[in-house]
C-alpha positions in Angstrom: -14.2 2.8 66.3 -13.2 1.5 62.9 -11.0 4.4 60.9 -9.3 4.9 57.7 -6.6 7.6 57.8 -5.6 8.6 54.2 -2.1 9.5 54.1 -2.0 8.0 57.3 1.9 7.1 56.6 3.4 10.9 56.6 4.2 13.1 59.1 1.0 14.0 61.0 -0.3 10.2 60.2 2.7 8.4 61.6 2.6 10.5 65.3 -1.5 10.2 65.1 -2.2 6.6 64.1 -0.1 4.7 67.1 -2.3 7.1 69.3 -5.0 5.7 67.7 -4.2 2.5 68.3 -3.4 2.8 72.1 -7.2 3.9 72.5 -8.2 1.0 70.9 -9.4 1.7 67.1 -9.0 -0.1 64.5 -6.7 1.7 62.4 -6.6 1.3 58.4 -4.0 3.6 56.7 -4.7 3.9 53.3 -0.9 5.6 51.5 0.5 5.7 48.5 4.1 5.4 50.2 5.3 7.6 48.1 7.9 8.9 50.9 8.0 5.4 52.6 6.2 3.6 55.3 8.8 3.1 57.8 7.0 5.6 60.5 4.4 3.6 60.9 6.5 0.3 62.0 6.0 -0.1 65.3 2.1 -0.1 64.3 2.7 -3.4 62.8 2.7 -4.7 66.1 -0.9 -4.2 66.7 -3.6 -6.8 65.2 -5.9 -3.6 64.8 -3.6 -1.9 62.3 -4.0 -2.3 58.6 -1.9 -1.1 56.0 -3.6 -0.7 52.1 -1.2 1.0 49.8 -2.9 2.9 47.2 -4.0 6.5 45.6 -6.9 9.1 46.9 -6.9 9.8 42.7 -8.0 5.9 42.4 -11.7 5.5 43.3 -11.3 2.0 42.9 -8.5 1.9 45.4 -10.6 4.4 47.7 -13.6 2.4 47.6 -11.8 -0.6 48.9 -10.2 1.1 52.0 -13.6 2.7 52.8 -15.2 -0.3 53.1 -16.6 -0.9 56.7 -15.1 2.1 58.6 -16.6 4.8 60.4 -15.0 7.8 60.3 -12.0 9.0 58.0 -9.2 11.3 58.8 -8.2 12.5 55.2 -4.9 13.9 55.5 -3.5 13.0 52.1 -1.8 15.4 50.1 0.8 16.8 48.6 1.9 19.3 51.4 3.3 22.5 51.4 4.5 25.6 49.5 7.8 24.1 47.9 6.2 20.6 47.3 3.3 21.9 45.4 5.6 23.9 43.0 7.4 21.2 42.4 4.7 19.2 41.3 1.8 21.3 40.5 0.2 19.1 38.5 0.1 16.3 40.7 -1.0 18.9 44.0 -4.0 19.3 42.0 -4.8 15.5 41.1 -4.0 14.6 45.0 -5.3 17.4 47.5 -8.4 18.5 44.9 -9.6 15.7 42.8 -8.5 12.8 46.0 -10.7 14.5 48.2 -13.4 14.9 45.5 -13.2 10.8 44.9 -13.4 10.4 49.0 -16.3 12.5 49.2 -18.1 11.2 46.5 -17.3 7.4 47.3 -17.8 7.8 51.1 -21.5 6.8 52.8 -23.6 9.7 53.8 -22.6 8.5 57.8 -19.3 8.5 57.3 -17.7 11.1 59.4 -14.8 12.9 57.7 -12.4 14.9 59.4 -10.2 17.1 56.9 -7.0 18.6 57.7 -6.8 22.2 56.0 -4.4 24.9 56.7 -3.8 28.3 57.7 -2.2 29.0 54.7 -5.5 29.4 52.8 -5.6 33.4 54.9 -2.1 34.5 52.8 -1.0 37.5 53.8 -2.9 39.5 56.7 -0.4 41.6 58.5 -2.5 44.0 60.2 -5.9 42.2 62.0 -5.6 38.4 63.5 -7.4 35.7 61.6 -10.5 33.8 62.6 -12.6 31.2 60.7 -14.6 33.7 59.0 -11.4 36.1 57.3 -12.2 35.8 54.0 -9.7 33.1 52.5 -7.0 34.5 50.2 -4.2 32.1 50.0 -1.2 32.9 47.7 0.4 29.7 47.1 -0.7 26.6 45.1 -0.7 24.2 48.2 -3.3 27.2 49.8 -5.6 27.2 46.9 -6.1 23.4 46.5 -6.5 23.2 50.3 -9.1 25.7 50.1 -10.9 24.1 47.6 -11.4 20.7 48.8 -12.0 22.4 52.4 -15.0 23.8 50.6 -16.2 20.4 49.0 -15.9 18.8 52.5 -18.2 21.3 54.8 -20.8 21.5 51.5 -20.9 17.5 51.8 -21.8 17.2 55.3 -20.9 15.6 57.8 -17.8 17.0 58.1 -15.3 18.6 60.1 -12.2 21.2 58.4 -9.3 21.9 60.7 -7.2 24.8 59.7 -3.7 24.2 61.0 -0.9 26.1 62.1 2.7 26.1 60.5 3.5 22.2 61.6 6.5 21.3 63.5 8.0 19.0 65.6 9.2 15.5 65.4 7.7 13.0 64.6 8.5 9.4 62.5 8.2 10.5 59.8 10.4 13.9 60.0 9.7 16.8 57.5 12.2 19.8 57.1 10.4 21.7 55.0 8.7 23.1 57.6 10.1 26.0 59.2 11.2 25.9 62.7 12.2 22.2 61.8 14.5 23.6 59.4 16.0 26.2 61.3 16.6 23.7 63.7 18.7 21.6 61.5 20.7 23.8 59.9 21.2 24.8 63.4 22.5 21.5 64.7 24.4 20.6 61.1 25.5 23.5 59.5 25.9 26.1 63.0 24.6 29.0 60.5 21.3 29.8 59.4 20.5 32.8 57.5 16.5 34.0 58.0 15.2 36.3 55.4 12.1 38.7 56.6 12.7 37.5 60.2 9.7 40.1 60.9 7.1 37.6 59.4 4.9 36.5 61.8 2.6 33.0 61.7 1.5 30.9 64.6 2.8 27.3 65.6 1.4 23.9 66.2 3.1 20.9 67.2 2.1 17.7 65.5 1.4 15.8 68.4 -1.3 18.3 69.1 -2.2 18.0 65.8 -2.6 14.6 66.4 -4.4 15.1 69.9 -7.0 17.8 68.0 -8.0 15.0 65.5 -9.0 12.6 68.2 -10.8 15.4 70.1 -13.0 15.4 67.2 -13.7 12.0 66.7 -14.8 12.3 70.7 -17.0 14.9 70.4 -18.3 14.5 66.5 -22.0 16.1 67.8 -20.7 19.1 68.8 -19.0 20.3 66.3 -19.5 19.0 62.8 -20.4 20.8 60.1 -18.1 23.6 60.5 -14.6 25.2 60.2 -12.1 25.4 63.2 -8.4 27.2 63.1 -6.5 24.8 65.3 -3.2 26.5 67.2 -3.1 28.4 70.3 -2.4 32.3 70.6 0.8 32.0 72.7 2.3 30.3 69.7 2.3 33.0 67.4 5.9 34.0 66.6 8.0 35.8 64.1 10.9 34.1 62.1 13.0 35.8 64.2 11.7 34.8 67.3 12.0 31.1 66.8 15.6 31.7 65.4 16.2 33.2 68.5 14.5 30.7 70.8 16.7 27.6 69.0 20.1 29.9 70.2 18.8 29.3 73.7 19.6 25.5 72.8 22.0 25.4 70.3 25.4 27.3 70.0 25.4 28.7 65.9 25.9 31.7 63.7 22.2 33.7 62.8 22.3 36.4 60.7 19.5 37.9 59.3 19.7 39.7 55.8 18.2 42.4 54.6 18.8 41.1 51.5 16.5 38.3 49.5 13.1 37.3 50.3 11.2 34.0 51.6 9.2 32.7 48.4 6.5 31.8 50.6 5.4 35.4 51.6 2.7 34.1 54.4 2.3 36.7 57.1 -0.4 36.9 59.5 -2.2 36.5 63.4 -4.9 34.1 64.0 -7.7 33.3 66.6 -8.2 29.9 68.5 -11.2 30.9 70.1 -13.9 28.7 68.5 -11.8 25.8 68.9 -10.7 26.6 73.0 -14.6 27.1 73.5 -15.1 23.6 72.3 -12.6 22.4 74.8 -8.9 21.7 73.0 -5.8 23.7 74.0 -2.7 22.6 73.0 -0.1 21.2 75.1 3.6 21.6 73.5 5.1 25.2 73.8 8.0 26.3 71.3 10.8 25.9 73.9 10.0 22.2 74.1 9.3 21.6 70.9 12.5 23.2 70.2 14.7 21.5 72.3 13.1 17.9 70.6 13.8 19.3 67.2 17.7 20.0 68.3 18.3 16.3 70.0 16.7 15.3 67.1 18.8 17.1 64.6 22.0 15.1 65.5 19.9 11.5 64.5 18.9 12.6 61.3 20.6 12.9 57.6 19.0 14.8 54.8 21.1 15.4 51.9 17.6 17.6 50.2 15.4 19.1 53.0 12.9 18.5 50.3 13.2 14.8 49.7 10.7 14.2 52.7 7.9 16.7 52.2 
């Protein structure tokens, strides 16, 4: 299958296009590099990967990299709670009007697989989640991912995948994500302090992440045209749970205060049903993905866990 992956050079992108590739697609990232292309360097050595730097806000651009393909996995955006507060301006121009340009640029057979987020539910401490909880989300990054979820399943043709809290590692490491931060201030500083450590949210890892896109591309009949939460039940965990779980593997100070208060106030249970009944189930538990974060910790230098986002 031809493919364009949008944003196919960050985190998720640089673990799910060399899988890609080892199938056999033909592989066309289309990035912006903003935060660098180096995760995807060991693609280079395959004659079906194609790299063409641009914008999702340049139709022109866009229209290029969908030339000829089949499918596209749009995962470009600005990402995240602290990322979209920095630059709220361009979250909007990227994660809203990008996918708005894709959509409107793409052919009608097309398929496009969108990766949403879990963050669009906000805060719902007292019932679990499923695909039809009304979507509240609190943060900027929530709201523009809800929005262009909504312009993908009214264009058709379509598939939205709400994710989990991401984490593991991958080429391209992030540590604004939780557990991945935790981990590293684990490894680097041996202290971590964990406000709210009662907040609960549930955990994918992003090679599953990576696994769940291709599972769609397989089995595009059976479930396009709709919404699926994409996690497992087992991995929902509190912030004090996963502290916990990286002092099985780690020797470091924790303490949790009762004192000061996570900005990103996400709290809440959700259902993997609909997507288990299609046939995916993830495959990397906390413990493991844990124990890769920590090894991983002592190869990596960030001087601003925000600098890769």
């Amino acid at each position: 299958m031809r493919i364009l992956v949008t944003g196919g050079a960050g985190y998720v992108g640089s673990t799910l296009v060399p899988m890609l590739l080892e199938l056999g697609h033909r592989v066309r990232v289309y990035d912006s590099l903003k935060f660098g292309g180096q995760g995807l360097l060991p693609c280079c050595q395959n004659r079906h990967f194609e790299l063409q730097k641009g914008d999702v806000a340049d139709p022109a651009g866009l229209k290029k990299a969908l030339d000829g393909v089949e499918a596209v996995i749009h995962l470009a955006a600005i990402v995240g709670y602290p990322a979209c507060k920095k630059e709220p301006q361009l979250a909007q121009t990227t994660n809203v009007d990008g996918t708005r340009n894709l959509l409107n640029l793409r052919k009608k057979d097309q398929k496009v697989l969108f990766a949403s987020t879990g963050s669009i539910y906000g805060t719902v401490p007292d019932y679990v989640c499923n695909e039809d909880t009304p979507r509240a989300p609190i943060t900027l990054y929530g709201e523009t991912k809800a929005a262009a979820e909504q312009m993908v399943l009214e264009a058709g043709n379509g598939v939205a995948y709400r994710y989990a809290t991401a984490f593991g590692v991958s080429n391209r490491m992030r540590l604004d994500l939780m557990p991945n931060d935790f981990a590293y201030q684990a490894v680097k500083n041996r202290n971590l302090i964990v406000y709210e450590g009662g907040f609960k949210r549930t955990f994918v890892h992003v090679r599953d992440m990576a696994r769940s896109l291709i599972f769609a591309l397989e089995r595009w009949d059976s479930i396009k045209d709709d919404v699926y939460n994409v996690g497992h039940e087992s991995m929902n965990f509190t912030k004090e749970d996963v502290a916990r779980k990286i002092l099985e593997h780690v020797n470091f100070y924790l303490h949790f205060a009762e004192v000061g208060a996570d900005a990103d106030q996400r709290n809440y249970e959700v259902s993997y049903e609909k997507i288990r009944s299609k046939g995916f189930e993830t495959t990397v538990d906390l413990d493991r993905g844990i124990a890769e974060l920590v090894r991983a910790a002592q190869l990596i230098e960030f001087t601003n866990p925000f600098a890769n986002v």
